[in-house]
N, C-alpha and C positions, 0 to 999 in steps of 0.2 A: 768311737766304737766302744760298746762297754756290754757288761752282761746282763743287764736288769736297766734297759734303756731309760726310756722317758719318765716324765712325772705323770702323764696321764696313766699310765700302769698304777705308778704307787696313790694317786687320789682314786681308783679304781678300787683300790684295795684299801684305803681307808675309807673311801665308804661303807665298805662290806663289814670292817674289823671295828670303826672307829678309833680313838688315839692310842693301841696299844700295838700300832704298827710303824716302824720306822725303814727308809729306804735306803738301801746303797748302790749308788751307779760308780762302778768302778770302770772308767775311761782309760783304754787305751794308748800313750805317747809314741806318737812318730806313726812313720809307715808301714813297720814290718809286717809280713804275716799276721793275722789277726791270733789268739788263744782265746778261746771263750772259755775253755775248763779253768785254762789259771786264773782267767779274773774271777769265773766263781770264787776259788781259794780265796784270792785276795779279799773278796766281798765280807765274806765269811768272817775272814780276823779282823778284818778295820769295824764289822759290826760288832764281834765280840769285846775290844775294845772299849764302844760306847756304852754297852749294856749287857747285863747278864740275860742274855735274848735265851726264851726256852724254845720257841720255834725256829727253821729257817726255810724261808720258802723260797725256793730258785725258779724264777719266772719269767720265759720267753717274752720280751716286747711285745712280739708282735700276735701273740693268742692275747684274746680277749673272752673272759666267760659267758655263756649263754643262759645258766641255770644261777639260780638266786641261792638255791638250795645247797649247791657245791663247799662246802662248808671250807674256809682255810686254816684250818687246822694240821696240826699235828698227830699220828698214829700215837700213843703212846710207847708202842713194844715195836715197831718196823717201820725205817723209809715209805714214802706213802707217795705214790706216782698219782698226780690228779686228773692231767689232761688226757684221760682214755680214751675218748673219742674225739677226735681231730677234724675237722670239715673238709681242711684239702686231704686227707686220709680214708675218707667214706665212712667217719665217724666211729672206726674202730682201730684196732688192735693191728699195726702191721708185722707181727710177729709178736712171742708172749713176752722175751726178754725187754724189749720198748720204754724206755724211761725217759724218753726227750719231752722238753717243753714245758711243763709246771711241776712241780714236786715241792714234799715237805715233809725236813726231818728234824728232828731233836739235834743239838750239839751233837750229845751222844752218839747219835748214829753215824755222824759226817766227819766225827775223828775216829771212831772204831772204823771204818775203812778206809782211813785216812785221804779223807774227799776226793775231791778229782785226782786224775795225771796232771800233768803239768806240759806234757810232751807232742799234746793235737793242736799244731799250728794249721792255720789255715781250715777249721772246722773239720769235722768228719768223725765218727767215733767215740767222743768223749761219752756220751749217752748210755752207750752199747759197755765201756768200760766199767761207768761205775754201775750199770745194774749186774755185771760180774762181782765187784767188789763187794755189794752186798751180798753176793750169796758166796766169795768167800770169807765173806766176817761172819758168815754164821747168822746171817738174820734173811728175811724174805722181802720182798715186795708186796706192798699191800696197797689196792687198786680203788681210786672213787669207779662206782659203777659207773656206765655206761652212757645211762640216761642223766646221770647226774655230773658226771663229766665230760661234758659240750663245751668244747670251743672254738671261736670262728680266728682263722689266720689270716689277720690284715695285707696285705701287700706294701711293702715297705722295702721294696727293690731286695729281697734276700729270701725270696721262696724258693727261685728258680732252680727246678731240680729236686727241689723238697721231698717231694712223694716219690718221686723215681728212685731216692739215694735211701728211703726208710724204708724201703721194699725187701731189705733183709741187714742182716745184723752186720757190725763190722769184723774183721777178723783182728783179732785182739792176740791181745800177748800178758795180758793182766796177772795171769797167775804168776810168773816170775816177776814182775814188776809193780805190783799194790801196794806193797809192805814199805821202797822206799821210793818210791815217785809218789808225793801228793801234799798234804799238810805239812809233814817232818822234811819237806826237801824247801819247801817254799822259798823264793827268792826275789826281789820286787824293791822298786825306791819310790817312796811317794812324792810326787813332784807338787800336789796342789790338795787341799783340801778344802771343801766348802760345808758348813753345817748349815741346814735351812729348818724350818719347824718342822717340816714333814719326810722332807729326805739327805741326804747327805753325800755329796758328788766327789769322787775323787781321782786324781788323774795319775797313772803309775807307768813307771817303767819296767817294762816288765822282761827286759832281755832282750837277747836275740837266738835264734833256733840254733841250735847245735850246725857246726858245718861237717859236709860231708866229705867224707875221704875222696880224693881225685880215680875216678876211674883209669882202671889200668889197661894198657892196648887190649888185652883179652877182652874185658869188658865190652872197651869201646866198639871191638871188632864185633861182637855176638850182638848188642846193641842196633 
């Protein structure tokens, strides 16, 4: 399980870019609950690491682009959400806050709000958080149009429910929580690392979910 899956994604994208693109799949260890925001995090610093990267582009496996034109680039001045139009989505917008699925920010942008949470196990919400975070750091979202942000959703056993669950935003808690859940909290043991020419594979440990207090008879009776 990782955030930025296969290598067909990143030869996808060196063809587009040519050799000024490098990949990071950050793997999963063991069974727990999946995090897909933390391994972003993690993605992030094992690339920053290898190079002084001025883009970062955070890209769904399983979207593939449609349009040649969709440039992967970075905004220079704001987070920049790519994948606006969605095909299991009816190719637009399911609400305007929407930042799941391709995106591309400067360093800059993805420490001033200090990137993901750390705290969405089991998926749900991470999306919906950080395009909070950007508009509590003080900058905006800036959108590929429409026509030029097409892309088609593979089926790789992990749609189900997709469109049902982006049909409105999550209910967040971000504004007491951005400032220290995300880059500054980060936690993680790299168990393996692989460098290849084109991408770079790495297998981490990433925790286990906070456990939860035992319900008390009240509880369990209202329950």
């Amino acid at each position: 399980r990782c955030n930025l899956d296969f290598t067909d994604t990143c030869l996808l994208m060196t063809s587009l870019l040519g050799s000024v693109v490098s990949c990071t799949f950050s793997f999963q260890a063991g069974s727990g609950p999946f995090n897909q925001a933390k391994l972003l995090n993690i993605g992030v610093r094992e690339a920053m690491k290898d190079d002084d990267w001025d883009c970062l582009l955070l890209h769904n496996v399983n979207l593939v682009p449609e349009n040649d034109y969709n440039l992967y680039v970075c905004d220079e001045h704001y987070p920049k959400h790519m994948s606006s139009a969605i095909d299991k989505l009816q190719y637009s917008l399911p609400y305007w806050s929407f930042f799941g699925g391709v995106s591309a920010l400067t360093p800059e942008h993805y420490m001033k709000m200090n990137g993901f949470s750390n705290t969405y196990w089991d998926r749900g919400g991470e999306h919906d958080d950080i395009a909070e975070r950007i508009r509590l750091a003080g900058m905006k979202i800036v959108r590929t149009p429409l026509h030029l942000g097409r892309y088609k959703m593979m089926d790789l056993g992990q749609i189900s429910g997709f469109a049902e669950n982006a049909k409105k935003p999550a209910v967040l808690h971000t504004r007491t929580t951005w400032k220290d859940d995300g880059m500054n909290s980060l936690e993680f043991k790299v168990l393996a690392k692989q460098q290849h020419p084109l991408y770079t594979n790495i297998s981490v440990d990433i925790g286990d979910p906070p456990m939860l207090p035992p319900l008390s008879k009240t509880q369990e009776n209202k329950g």
